[in-house]
The first five atom37 places (N, CA, C, CB, O) and aatype in JSON, in Angstrom:
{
  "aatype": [20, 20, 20, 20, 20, 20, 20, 20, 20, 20, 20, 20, 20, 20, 20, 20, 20, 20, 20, 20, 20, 20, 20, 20, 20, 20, 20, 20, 20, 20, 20, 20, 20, 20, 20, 20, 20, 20, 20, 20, 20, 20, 20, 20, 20, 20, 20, 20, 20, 20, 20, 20, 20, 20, 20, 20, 20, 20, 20, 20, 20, 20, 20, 20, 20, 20, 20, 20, 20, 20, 20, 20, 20, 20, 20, 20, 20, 20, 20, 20, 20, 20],
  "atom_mask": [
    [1, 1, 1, 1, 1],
    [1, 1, 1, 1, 1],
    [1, 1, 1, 1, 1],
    [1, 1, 1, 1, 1],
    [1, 1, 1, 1, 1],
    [1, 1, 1, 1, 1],
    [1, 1, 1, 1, 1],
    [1, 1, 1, 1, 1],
    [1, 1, 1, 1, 1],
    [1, 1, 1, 1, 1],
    [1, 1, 1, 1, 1],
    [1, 1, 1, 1, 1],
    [1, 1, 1, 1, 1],
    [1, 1, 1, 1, 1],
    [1, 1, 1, 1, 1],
    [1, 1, 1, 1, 1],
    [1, 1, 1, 1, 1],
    [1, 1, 1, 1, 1],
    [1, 1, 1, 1, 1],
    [1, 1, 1, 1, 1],
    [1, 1, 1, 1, 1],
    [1, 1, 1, 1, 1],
    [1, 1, 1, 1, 1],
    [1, 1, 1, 1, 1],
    [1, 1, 1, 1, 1],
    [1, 1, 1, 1, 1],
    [1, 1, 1, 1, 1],
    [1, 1, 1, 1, 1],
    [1, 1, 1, 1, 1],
    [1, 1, 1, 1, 1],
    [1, 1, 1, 1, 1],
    [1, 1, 1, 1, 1],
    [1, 1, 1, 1, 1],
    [1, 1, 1, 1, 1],
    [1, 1, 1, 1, 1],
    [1, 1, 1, 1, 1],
    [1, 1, 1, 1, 1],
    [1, 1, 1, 1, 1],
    [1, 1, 1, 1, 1],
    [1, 1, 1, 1, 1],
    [1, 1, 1, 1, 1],
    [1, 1, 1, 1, 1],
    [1, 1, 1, 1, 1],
    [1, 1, 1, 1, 1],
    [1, 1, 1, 1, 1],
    [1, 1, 1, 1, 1],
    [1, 1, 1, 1, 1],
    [1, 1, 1, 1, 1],
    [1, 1, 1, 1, 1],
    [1, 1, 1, 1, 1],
    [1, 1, 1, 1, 1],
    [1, 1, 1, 1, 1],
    [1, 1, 1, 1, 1],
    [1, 1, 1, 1, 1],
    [1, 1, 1, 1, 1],
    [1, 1, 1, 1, 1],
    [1, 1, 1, 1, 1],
    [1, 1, 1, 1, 1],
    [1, 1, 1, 1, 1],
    [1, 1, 1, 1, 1],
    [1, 1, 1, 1, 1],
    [1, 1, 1, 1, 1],
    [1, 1, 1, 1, 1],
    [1, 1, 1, 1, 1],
    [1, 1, 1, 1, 1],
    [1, 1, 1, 1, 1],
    [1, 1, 1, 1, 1],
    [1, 1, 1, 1, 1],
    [1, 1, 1, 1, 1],
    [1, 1, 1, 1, 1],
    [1, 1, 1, 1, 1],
    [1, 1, 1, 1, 1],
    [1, 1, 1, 1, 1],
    [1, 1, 1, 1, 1],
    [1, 1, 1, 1, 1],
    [1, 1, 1, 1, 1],
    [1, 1, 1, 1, 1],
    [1, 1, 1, 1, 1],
    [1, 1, 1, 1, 1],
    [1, 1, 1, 1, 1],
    [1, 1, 1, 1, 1],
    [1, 1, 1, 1, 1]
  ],
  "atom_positions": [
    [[11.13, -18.87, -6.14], [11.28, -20.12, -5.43], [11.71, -19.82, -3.98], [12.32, -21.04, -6.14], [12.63, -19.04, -3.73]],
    [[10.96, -20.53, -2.97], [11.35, -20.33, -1.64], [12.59, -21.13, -0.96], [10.19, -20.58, -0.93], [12.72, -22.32, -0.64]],
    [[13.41, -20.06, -0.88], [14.79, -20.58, 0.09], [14.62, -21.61, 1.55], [15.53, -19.05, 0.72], [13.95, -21.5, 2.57]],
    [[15.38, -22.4, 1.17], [15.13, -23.71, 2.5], [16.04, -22.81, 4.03], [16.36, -25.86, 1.87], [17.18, -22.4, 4.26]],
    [[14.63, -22.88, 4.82], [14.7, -22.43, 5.85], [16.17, -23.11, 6.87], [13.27, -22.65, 6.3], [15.85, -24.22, 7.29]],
    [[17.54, -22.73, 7.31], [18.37, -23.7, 8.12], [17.52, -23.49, 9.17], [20.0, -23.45, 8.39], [16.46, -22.87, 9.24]],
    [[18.28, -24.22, 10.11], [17.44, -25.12, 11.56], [18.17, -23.54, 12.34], [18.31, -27.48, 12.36], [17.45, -22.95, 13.15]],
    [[19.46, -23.03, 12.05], [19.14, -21.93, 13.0], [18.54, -20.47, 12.79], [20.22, -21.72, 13.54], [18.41, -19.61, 13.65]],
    [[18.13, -20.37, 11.14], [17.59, -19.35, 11.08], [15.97, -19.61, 12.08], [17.57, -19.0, 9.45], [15.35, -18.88, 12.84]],
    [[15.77, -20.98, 11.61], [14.3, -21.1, 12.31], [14.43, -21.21, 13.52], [13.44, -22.19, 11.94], [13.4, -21.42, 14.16]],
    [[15.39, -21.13, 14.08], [15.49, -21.34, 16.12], [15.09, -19.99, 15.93], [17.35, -21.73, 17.35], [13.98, -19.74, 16.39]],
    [[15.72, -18.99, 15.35], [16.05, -17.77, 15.69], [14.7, -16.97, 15.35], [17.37, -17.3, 14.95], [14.47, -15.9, 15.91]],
    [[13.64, -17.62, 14.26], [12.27, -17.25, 14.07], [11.63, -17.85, 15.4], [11.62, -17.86, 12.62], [11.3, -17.06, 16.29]],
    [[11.44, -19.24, 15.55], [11.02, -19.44, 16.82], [11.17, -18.66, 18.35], [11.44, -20.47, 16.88], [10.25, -18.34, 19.1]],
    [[12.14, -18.54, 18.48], [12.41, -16.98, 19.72], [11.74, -15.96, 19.55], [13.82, -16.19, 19.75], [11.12, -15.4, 20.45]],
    [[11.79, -15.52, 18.14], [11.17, -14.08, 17.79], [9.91, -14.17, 18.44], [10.97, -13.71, 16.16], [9.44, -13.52, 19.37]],
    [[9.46, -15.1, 17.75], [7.74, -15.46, 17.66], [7.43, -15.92, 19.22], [7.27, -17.0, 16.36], [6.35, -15.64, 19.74]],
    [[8.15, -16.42, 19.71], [8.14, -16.37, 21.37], [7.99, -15.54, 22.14], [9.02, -16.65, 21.9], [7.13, -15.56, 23.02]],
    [[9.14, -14.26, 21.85], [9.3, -12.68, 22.53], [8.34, -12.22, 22.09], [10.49, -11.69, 22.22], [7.69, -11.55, 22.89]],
    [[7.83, -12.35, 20.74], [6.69, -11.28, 20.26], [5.38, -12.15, 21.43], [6.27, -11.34, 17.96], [5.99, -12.37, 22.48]],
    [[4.71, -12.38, 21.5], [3.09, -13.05, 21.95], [3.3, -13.14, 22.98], [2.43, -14.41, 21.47], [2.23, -12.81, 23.5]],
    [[4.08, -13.42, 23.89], [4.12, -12.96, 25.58], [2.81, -13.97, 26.26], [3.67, -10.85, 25.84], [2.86, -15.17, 25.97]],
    [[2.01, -13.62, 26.87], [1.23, -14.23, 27.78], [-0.27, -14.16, 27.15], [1.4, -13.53, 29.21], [-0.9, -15.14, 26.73]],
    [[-0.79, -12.64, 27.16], [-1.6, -11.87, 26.03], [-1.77, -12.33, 24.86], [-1.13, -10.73, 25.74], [-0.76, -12.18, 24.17]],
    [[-3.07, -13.09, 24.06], [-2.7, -12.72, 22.97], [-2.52, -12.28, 22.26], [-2.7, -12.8, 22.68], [-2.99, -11.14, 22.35]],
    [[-1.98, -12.47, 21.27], [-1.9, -11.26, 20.06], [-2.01, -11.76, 18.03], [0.0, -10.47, 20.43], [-1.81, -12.87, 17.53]],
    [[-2.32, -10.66, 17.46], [-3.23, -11.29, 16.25], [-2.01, -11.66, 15.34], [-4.47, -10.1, 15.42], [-1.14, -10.83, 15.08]],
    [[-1.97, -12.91, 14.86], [-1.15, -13.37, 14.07], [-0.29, -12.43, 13.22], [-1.82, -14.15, 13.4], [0.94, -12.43, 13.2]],
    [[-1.27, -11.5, 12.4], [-0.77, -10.87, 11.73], [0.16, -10.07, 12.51], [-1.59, -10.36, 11.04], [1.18, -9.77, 11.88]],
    [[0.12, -9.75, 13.37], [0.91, -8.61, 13.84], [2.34, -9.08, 14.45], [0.05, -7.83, 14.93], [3.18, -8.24, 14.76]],
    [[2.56, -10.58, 14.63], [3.3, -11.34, 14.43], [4.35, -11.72, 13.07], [2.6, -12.04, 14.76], [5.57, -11.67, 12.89]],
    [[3.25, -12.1, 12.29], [4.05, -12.1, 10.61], [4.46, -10.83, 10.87], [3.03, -12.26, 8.93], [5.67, -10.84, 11.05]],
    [[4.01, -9.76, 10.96], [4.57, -7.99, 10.54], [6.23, -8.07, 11.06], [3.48, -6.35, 11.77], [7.29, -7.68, 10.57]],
    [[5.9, -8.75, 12.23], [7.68, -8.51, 13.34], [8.24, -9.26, 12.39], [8.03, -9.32, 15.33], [8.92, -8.6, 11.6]],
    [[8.2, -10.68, 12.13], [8.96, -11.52, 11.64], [9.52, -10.81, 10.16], [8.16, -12.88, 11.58], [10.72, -10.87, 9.91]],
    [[8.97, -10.42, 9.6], [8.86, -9.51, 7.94], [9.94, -8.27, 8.76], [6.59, -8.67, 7.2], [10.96, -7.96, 8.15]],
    [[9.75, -7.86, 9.58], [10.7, -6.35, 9.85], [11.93, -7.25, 10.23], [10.08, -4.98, 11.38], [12.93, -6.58, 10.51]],
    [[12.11, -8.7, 10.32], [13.54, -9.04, 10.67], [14.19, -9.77, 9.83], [13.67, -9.66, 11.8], [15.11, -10.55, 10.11]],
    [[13.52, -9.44, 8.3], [13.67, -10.49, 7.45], [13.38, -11.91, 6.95], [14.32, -10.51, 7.54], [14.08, -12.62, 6.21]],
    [[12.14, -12.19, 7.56], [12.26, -13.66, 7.53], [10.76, -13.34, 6.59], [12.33, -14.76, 9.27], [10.23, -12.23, 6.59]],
    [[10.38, -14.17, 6.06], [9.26, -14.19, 4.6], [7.93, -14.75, 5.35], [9.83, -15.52, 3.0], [7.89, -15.66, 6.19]],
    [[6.89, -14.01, 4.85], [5.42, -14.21, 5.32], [5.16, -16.04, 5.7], [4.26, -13.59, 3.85], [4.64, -16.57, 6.67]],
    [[5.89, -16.72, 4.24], [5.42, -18.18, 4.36], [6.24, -18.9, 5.36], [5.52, -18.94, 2.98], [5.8, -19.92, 5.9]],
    [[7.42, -18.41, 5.65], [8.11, -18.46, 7.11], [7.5, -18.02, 8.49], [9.23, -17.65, 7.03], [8.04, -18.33, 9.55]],
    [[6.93, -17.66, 8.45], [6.79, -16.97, 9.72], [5.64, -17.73, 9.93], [6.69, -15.32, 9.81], [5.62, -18.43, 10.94]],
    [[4.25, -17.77, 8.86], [3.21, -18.6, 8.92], [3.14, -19.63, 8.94], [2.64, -18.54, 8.36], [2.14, -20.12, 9.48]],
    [[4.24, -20.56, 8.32], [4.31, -21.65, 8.6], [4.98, -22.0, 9.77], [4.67, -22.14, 7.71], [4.56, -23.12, 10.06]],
    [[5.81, -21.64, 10.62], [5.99, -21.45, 11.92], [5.39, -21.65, 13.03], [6.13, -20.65, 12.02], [5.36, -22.4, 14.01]],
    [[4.64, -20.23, 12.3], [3.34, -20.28, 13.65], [2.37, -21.24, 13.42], [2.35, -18.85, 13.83], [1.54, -21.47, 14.31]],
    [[2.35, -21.72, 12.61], [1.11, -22.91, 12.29], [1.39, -24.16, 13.03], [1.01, -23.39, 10.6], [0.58, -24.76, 13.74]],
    [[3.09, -24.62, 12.72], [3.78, -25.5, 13.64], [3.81, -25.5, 14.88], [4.8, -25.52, 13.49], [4.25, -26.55, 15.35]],
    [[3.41, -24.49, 15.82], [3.98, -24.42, 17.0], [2.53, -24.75, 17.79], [4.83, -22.94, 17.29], [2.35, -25.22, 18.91]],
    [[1.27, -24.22, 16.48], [-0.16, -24.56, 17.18], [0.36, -25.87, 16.99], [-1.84, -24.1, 16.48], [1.11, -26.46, 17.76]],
    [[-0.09, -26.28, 15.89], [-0.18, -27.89, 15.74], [0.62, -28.58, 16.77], [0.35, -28.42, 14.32], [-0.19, -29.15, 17.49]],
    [[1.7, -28.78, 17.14], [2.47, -28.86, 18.24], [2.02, -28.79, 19.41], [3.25, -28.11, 18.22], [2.48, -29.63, 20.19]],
    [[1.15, -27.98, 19.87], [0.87, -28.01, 21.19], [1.58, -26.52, 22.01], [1.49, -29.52, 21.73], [1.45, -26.14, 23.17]],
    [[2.64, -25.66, 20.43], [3.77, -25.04, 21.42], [2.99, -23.56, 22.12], [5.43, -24.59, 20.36], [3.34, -22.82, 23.03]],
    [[1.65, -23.58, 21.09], [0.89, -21.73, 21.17], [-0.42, -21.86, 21.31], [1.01, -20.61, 19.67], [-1.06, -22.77, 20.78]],
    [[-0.87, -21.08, 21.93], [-2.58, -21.6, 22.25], [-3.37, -20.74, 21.32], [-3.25, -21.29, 24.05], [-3.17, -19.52, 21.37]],
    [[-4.29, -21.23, 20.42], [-4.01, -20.48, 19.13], [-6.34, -20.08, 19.44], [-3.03, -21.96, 17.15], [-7.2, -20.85, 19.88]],
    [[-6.44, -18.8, 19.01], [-7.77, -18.62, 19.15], [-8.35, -18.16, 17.5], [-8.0, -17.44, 20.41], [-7.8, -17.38, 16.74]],
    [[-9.54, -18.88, 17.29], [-9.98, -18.7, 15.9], [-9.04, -19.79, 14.8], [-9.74, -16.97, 15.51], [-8.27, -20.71, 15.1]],
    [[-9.38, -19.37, 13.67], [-9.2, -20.04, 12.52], [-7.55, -19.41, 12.28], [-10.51, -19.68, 11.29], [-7.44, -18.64, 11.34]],
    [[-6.76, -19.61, 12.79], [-4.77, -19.24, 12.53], [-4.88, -19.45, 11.2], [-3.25, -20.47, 13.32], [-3.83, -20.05, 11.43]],
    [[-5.09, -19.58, 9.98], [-5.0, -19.36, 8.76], [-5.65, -17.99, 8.48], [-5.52, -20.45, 8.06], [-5.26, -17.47, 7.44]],
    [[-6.44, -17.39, 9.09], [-6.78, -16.13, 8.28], [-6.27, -15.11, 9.39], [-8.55, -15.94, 7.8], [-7.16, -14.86, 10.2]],
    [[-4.99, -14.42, 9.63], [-3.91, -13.82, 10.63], [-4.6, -12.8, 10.76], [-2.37, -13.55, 10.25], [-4.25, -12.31, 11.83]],
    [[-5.56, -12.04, 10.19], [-5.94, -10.55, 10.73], [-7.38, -10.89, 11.85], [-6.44, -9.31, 9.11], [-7.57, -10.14, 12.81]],
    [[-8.28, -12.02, 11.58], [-8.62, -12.42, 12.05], [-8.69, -13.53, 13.3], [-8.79, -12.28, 11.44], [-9.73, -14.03, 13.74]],
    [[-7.75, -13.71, 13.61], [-7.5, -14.86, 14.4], [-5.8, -14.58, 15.39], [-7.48, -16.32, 13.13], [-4.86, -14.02, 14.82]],
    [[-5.69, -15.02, 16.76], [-4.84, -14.85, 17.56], [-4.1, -15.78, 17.96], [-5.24, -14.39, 18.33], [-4.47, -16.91, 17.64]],
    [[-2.99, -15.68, 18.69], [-2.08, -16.78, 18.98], [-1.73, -15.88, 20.69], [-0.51, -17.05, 17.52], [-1.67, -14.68, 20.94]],
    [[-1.51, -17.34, 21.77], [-0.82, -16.78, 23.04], [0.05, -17.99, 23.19], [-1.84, -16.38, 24.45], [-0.11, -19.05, 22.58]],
    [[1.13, -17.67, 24.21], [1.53, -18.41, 24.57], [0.89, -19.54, 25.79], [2.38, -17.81, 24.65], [0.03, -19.12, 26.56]],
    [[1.33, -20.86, 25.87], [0.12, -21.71, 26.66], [0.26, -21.37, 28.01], [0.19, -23.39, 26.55], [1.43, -21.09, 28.26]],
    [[-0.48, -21.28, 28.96], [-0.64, -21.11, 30.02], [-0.9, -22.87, 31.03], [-1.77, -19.99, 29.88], [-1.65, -23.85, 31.02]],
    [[0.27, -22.32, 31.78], [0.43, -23.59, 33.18], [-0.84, -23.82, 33.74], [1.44, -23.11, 34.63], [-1.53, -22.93, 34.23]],
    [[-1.27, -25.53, 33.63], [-2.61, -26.14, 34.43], [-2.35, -25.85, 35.82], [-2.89, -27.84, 34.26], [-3.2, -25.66, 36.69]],
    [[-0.82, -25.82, 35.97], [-0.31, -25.57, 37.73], [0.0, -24.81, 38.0], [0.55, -26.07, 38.41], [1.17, -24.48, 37.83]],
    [[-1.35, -23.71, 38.87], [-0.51, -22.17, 39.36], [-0.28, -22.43, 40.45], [-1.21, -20.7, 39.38], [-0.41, -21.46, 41.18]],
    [[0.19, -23.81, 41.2], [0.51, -23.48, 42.37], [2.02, -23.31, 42.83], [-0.09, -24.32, 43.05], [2.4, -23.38, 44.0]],
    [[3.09, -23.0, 41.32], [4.42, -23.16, 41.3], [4.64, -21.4, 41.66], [5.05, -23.91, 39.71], [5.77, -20.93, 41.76]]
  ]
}
């Protein structure tokens, strides 16, 4: 049975998953991998990252349900004139 995620373990997944994907993207899976080396569980981390597309928070390339196949970046500013 899966343990209920608190609001600051998941701040603290959300950062991860922030620091990890940078500007570049990078393949989901290799994302879940970090999150798994810091303890936090595959369906955590995926469901996460699934939230943050849906959200608007990650600019997500391909089908984000199949992680070896498919990438996540962080979104990039409509305004480079800052």
């Amino acid at each position: 049975m899966e343990e209920i995620i608190t609001k600051d373990k998941e701040n603290q997944l959300e950062t991860l998953i922030l620091e990890t994907v940078t500007p570049h993207q990078r393949k989901i899976a290799f994302v879940v991998a970090r999150a798994l080396t810091q303890g936090f569980s595959e369906f955590e981390a995926g469901s996460k990252i699934y939230m943050m597309c849906v959200r608007g928070e990650l600019q997500s390339y391909g089908n984000i349900l199949k992680w070896r196949h498919s990438e996540i970046g962080l979104l990039l500013s409509a305004d480079t004139n800052d």
